[in-house]
TIVO-460608 format. One record per residue (C-alpha): x, y, z; residue number from 1. Coordinates in nm, 2 decimals, padded with zeros to 4 digits. Example, Ala and Ser with C-alpha at 12.3 -4.5 7.8 and 13.67 -1.06 7.14 Angstrom:
NODE        x        y        z   num
NODE    01.23   -00.45    00.78     1
NODE    01.37   -00.11    00.71     2
***
This chain:
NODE        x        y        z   num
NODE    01.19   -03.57    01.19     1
NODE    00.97   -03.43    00.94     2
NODE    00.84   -03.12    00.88     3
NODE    00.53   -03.20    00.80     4
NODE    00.46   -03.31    01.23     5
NODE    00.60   -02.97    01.25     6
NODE    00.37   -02.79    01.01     7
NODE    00.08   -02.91    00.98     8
NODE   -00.21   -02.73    01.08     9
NODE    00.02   -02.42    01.08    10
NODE   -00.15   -02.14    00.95    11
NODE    00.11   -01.91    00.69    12
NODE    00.07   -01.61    00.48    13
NODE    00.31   -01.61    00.18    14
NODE    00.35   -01.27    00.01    15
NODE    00.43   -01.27   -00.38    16
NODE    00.30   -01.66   -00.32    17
NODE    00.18   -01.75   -00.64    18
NODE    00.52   -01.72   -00.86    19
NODE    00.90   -01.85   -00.91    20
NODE    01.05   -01.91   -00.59    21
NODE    00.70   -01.78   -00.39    22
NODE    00.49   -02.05   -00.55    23
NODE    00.74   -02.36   -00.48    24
NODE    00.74   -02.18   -00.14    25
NODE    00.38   -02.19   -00.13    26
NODE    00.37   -02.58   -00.24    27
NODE    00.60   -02.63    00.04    28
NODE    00.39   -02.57    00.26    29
NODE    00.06   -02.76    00.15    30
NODE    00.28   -03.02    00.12    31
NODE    00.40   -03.00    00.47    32
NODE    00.03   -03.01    00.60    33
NODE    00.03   -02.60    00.64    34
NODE   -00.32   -02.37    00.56    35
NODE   -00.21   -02.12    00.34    36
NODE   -00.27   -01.81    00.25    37
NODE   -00.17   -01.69   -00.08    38
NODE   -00.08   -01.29   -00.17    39
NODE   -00.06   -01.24   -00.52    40
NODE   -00.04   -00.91   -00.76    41
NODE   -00.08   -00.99   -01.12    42
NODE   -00.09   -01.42   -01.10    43
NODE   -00.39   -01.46   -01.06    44
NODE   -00.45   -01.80   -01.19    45
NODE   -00.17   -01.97   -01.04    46
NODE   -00.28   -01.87   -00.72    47
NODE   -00.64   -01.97   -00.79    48
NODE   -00.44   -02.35   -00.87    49
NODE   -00.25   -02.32   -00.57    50
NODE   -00.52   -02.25   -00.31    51
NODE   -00.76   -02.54   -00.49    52
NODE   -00.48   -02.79   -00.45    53
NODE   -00.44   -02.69   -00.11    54
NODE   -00.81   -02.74   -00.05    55
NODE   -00.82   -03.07   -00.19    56
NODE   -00.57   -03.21    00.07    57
NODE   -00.81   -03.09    00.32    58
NODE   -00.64   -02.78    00.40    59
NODE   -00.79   -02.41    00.44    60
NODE   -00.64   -02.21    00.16    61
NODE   -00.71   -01.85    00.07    62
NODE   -00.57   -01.61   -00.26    63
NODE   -00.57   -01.26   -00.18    64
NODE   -00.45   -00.97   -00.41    65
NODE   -00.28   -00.67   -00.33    66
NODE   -00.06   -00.37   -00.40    67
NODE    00.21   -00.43   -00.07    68
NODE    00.32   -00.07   -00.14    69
NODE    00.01    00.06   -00.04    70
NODE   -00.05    00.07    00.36    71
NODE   -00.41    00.00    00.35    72
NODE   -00.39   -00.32    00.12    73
NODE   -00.10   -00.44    00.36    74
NODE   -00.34   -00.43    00.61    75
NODE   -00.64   -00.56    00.42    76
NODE   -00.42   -00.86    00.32    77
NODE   -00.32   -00.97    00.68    78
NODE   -00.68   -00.91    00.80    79
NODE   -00.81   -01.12    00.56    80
NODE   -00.55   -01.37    00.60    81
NODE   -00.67   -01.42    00.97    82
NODE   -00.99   -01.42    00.87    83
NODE   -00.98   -01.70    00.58    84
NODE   -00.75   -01.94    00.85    85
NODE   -00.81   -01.83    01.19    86
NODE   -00.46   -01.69    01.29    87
NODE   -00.15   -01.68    01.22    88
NODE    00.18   -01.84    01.26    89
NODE    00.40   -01.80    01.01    90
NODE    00.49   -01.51    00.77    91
NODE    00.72   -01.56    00.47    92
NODE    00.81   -01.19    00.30    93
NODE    00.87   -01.29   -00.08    94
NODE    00.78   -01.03   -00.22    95
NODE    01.01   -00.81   -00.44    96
NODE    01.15   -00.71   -00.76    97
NODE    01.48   -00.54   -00.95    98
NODE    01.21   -00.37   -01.14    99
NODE    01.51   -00.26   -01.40   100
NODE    01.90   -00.24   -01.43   101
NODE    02.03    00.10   -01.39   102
NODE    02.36    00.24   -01.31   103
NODE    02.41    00.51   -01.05   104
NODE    02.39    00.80   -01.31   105
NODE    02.07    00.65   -01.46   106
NODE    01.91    00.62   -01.09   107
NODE    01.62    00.92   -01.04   108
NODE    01.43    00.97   -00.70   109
NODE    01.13    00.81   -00.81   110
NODE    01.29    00.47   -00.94   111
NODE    01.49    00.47   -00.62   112
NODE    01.17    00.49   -00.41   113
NODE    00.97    00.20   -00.62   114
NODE    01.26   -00.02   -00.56   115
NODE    01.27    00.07   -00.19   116
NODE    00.91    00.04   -00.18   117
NODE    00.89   -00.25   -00.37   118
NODE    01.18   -00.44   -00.17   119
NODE    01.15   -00.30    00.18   120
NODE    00.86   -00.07    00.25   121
NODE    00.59   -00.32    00.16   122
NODE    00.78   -00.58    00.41   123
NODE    00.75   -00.34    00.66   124
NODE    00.37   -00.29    00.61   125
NODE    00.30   -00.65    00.63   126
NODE    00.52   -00.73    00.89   127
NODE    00.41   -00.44    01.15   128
NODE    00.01   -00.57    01.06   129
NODE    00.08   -00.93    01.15   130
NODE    00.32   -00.89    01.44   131
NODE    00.03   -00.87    01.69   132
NODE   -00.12   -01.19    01.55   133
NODE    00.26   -01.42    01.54   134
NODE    00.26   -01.30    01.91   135
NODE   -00.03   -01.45    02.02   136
NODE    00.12   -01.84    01.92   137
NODE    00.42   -01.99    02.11   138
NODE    00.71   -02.07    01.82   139
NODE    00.59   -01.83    01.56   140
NODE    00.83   -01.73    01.30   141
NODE    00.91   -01.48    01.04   142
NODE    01.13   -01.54    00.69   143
NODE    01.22   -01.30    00.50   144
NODE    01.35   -01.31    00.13   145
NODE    01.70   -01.13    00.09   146
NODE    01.95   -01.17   -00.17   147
NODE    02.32   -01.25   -00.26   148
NODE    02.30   -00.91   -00.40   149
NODE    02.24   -00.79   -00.10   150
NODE    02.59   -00.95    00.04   151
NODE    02.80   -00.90   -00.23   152
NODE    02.61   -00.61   -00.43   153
NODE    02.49   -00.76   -00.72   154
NODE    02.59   -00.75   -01.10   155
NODE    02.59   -00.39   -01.29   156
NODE    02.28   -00.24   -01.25   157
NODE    02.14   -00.37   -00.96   158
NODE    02.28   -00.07   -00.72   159
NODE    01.88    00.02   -00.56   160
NODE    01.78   -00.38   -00.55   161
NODE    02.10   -00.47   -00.41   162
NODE    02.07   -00.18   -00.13   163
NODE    01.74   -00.29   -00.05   164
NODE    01.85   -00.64    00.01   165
NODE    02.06   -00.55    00.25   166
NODE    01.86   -00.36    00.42   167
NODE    01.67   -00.72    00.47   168
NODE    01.94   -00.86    00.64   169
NODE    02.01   -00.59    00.92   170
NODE    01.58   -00.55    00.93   171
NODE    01.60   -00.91    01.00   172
NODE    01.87   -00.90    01.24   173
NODE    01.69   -00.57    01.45   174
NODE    01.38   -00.72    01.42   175
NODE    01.48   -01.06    01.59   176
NODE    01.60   -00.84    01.86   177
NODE    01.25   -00.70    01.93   178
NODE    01.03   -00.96    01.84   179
NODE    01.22   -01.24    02.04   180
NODE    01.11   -01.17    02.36   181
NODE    00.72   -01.22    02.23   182
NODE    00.80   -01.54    02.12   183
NODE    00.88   -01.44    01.74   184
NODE    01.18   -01.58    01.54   185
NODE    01.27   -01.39    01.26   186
NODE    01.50   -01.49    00.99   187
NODE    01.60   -01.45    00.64   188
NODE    01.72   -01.68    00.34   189
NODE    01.96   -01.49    00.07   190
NODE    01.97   -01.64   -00.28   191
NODE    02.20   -01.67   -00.53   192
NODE    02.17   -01.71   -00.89   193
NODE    01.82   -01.95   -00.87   194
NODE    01.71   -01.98   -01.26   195
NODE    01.36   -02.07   -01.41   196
NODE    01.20   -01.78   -01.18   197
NODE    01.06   -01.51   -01.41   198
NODE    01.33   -01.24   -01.19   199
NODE    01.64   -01.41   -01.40   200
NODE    01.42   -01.47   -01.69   201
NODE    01.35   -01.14   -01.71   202
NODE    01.71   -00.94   -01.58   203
NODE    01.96   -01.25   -01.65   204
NODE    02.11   -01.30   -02.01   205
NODE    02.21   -01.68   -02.06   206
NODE    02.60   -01.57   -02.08   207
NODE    02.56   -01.37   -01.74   208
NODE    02.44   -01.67   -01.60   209
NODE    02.65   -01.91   -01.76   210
NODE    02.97   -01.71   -01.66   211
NODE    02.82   -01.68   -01.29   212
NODE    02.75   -02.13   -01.33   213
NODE    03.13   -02.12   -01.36   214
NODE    03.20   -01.98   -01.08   215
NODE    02.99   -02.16   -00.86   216
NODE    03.17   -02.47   -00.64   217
NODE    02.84   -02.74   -00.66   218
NODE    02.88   -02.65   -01.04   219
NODE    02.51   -02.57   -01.10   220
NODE    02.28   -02.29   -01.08   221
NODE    01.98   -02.32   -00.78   222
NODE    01.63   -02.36   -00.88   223
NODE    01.31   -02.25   -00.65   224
NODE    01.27   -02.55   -00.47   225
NODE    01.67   -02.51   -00.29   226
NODE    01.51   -02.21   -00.20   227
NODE    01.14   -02.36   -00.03   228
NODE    01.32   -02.63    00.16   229
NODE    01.52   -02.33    00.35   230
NODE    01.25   -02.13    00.41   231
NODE    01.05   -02.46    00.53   232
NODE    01.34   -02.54    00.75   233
NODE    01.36   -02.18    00.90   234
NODE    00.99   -02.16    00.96   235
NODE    00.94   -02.46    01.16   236
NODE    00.96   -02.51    01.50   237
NODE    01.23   -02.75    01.48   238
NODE    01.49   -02.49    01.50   239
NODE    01.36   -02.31    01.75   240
NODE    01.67   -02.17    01.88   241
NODE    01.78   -01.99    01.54   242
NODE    01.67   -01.59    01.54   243
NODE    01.83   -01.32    01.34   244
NODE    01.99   -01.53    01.07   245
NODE    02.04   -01.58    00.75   246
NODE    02.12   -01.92    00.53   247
NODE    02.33   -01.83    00.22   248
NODE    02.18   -02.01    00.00   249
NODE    02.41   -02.01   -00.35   250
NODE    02.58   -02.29   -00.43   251
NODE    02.88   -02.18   -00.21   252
NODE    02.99   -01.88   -00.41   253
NODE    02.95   -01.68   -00.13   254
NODE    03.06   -01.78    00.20   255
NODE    03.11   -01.61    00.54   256
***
């Protein structure tokens, strides 16, 4: 079956939507026949690209941007996302960061609290705003964006963005919990090493990532679209059954 008789028409809101794994995640979508609306911070542009080529395949598209750290622009962004499509069914939490690689003894309070912020908070802000507007649909669902990090800890460094990760995985599991009786699935998706995204680019030499390659079984590293086709699968109704969990996605290096 495919997912685009499951999506289409589907109205989602995509946080972080218009970069590495976020925008394949977002092309997913307008592919699959979805109206999108597309949270961005600093990428402007592709966002801008992204909603017109959603528009041009007849679908309602809308770029919003905002600081998810901030309660009110949390809010702002799911009001105008209701407002630009009409409601809402889906919510995909992308957003997130490492920020920076610091050991325990480099960690201060206030880089501990942008991570957590960053990571967490802001999924809680976005998620507690759209709640009352997934409830309203039969087969609404929630995906949030964890980590291998948060399963196995992370590399050296990644101590804050690996707690925060994991956090994800037991707010994902509590929040299926609550939200199941309204009709809400909730899941997560935790990548491994997924290259070509601007996070690896950025915190990922080539001989950390070429040491992790060789420890991988499939004998490659992920890229952004391994990651959108889970998500996809996890938002649609065709797995209606599936709450509280979360698809490993990694190449097999981690398994459970």
């Amino acid at each position: 079956m495919e997912f685009k008789n499951k999506l289409s028409n589907k109205n989602v809101l995509i946080t972080a939507g218009a970069q590495g794994i976020g925008e394949s995640i977002t092309r997913h979508f307008i592919d699959a026949g979805a109206h999108v609306a597309i949270h961005y911070f600093s990428s402007a542009e592709t966002a801008n690209e992204l909603m017109e080529y959603a528009t041009s395949k007849g679908q309602k598209a809308v770029a919003i941007k905002g600081d998810l750290t901030k309660e009110l622009e949390a809010n702002a962004l799911v009001d105008q996302a209701i407002e630009a499509l009409g409601g809402l069914d889906i919510l995909i939490n992308n957003a997130g960061a490492l920020v920076a690689r610091k050991r325990i003894g480099e960690i201060d309070p206030e880089f501990w609290t942008k991570v957590m912020d960053i990571n967490m908070t802001s999924m809680l802000f976005v998620t507690r705003a759209a709640t009352p507007h997934l409830a309203k649909n039969d087969n609404s669902s929630i995906v949030n964006l964890a980590s291998l990090a948060g399963r196995k800890g992370g590399h050296a460094g990644s101590l804050a963005y690996a707690t925060s990760k994991g956090a994800i995985l037991t707010f994902t599991r509590a929040l299926s919990a609550e939200l199941g009786p309204e009709g809400v699935r909730v899941n997560a998706v935790a990548p491994g090493l997924i290259l070509g995204t601007k996070f690896h680019n950025t915190h990922t030499t080539k001989e950390s990532a070429a040491k992790t390659i060789a420890g991988i079984p499939i004998a490659r590293a992920g890229n952004a679209a391994d990651v959108a086709r889970a998500v996809i699968y996890l938002a649609s109704e065709y797995d209606g059954f599936i709450t509280g969990a979360t698809l490993d996605i990694n190449g097999g290096v981690y398994n459970m």
